[in-house]
N, C-alpha and C positions, 0 to 999 in steps of 0.2 A: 159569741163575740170574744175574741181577743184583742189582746193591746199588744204591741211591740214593742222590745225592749226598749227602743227608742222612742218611744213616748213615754214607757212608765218613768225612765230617765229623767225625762225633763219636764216630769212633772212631780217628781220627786226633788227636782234642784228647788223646788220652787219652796217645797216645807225649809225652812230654817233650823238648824239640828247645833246643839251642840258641840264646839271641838275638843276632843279631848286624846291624850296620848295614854294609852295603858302601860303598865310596866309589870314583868314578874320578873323571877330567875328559877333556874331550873337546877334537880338536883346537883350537876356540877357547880353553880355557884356562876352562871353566864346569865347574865343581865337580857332582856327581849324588851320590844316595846314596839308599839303599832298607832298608828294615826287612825283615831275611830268617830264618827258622826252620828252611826246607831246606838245613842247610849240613853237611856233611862231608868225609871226607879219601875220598881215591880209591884212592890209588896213593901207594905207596914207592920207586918206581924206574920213575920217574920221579917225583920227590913232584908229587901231585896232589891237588886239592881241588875240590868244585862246591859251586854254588849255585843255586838257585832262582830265578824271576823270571819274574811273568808277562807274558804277550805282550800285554795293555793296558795295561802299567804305562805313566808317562810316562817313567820312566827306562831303557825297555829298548834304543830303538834308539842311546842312549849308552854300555848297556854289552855290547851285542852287537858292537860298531865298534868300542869301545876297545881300544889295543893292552895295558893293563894296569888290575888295579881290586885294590883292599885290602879283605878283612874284618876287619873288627874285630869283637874278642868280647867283650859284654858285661861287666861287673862286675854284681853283684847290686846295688849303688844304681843303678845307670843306666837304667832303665825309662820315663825323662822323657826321653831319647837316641831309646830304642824308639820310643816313641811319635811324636816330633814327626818321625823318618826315616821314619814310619809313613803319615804327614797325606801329605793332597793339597791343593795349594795355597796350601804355605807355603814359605819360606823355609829349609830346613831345616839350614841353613850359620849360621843367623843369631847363633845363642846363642855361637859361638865356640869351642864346644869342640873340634873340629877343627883338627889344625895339619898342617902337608908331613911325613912321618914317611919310612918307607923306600918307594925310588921318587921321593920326592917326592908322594909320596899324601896325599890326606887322611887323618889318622889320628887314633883319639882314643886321647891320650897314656894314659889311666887303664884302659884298655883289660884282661881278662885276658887276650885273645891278639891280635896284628895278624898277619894273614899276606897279603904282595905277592906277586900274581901275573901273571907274563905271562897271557892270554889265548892255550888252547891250544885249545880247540875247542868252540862251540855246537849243540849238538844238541836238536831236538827230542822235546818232551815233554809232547804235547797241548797246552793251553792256558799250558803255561811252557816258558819254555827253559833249559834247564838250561845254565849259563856252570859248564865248566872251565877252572881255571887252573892253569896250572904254579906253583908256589909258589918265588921266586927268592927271598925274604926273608922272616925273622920277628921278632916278636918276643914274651916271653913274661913276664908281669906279674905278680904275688903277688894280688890277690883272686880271690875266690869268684865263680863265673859267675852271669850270667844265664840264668834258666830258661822258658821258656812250658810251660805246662802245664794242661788243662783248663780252656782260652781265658782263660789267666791268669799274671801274672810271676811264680815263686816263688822260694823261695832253697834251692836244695839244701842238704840237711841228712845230714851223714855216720851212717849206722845206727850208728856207735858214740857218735855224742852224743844220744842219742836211747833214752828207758827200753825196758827187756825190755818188747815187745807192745804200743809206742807206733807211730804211725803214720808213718813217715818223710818223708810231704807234710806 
């Protein structure tokens, strides 16, 4: 039995994934960043994290060669962040929101989580590669995250703010 991509699709909308924008720069000193959903922790010992990133992106063979790259994790206002990290063929440094954070990274200061990572190893993953980093730095921020959810930004909502038998999306 197989599935089609168009089921595993949208049955993938359906998991809830964190948003988050990656940021490196590469040996000349040119800033990259990409709009990412597949991001999680790996490993505790050695702290580990990956991410996602596919093998057409234009930013992939700067961040499969860089020696270090930052995620940054959404706020629930920052979906205009998402997005334009999202665009091909824009500028996506432009708006400024991005400053040198830890590393020297690009980071966005409002950020709920920035975590710097050395670059510990890329591995194949069909049409992505999945970039693990060792996580050498963090940092951790008081708002509410960014959420994609059935091909959509939403704002998680804690089941105790939420009536008996209301719906938590």
């Amino acid at each position: 039995m197989t599935i089609t991509s168009e089921e595993f699709t949208r049955t993938m909308a359906r998991v809830p994934a964190p948003v988050t924008v990656a940021t490196t720069v590469d040996a000349s000193g040119r800033r990259w960043g990409f709009t990412g959903s597949s991001f999680s922790s790996l490993s505790l010992a050695p702290p580990l994290v990956l991410i996602c990133l596919g093998k057409s992106a234009s930013t992939h063979e700067a961040f499969t060669t860089a020696g270090s790259f930052m995620i940054n994790v959404l706020a629930e206002g920052q979906a205009d962040i998402a997005r334009r990290f999202a665009a091909s063929g824009v500028d996506r440094f432009a708006a400024g929101d991005t400053l040198p954070m830890e590393l020297g990274l690009p980071g966005i200061p409002e950020a709920v989580a920035r975590v710097a990572c050395a670059l510990h190893r890329v591995v194949d993953g069909g049409d992505h590669s999945v970039l693990i980093g060792r996580v050498v730095a963090a940092h951790v921020g008081e708002d509410a995250p960014l959420v994609y959810y059935d091909r959509s930004f939403q704002r998680p909502v804690s089941v105790a703010e939420t009536a008996p038998g209301a719906a938590v999306w």
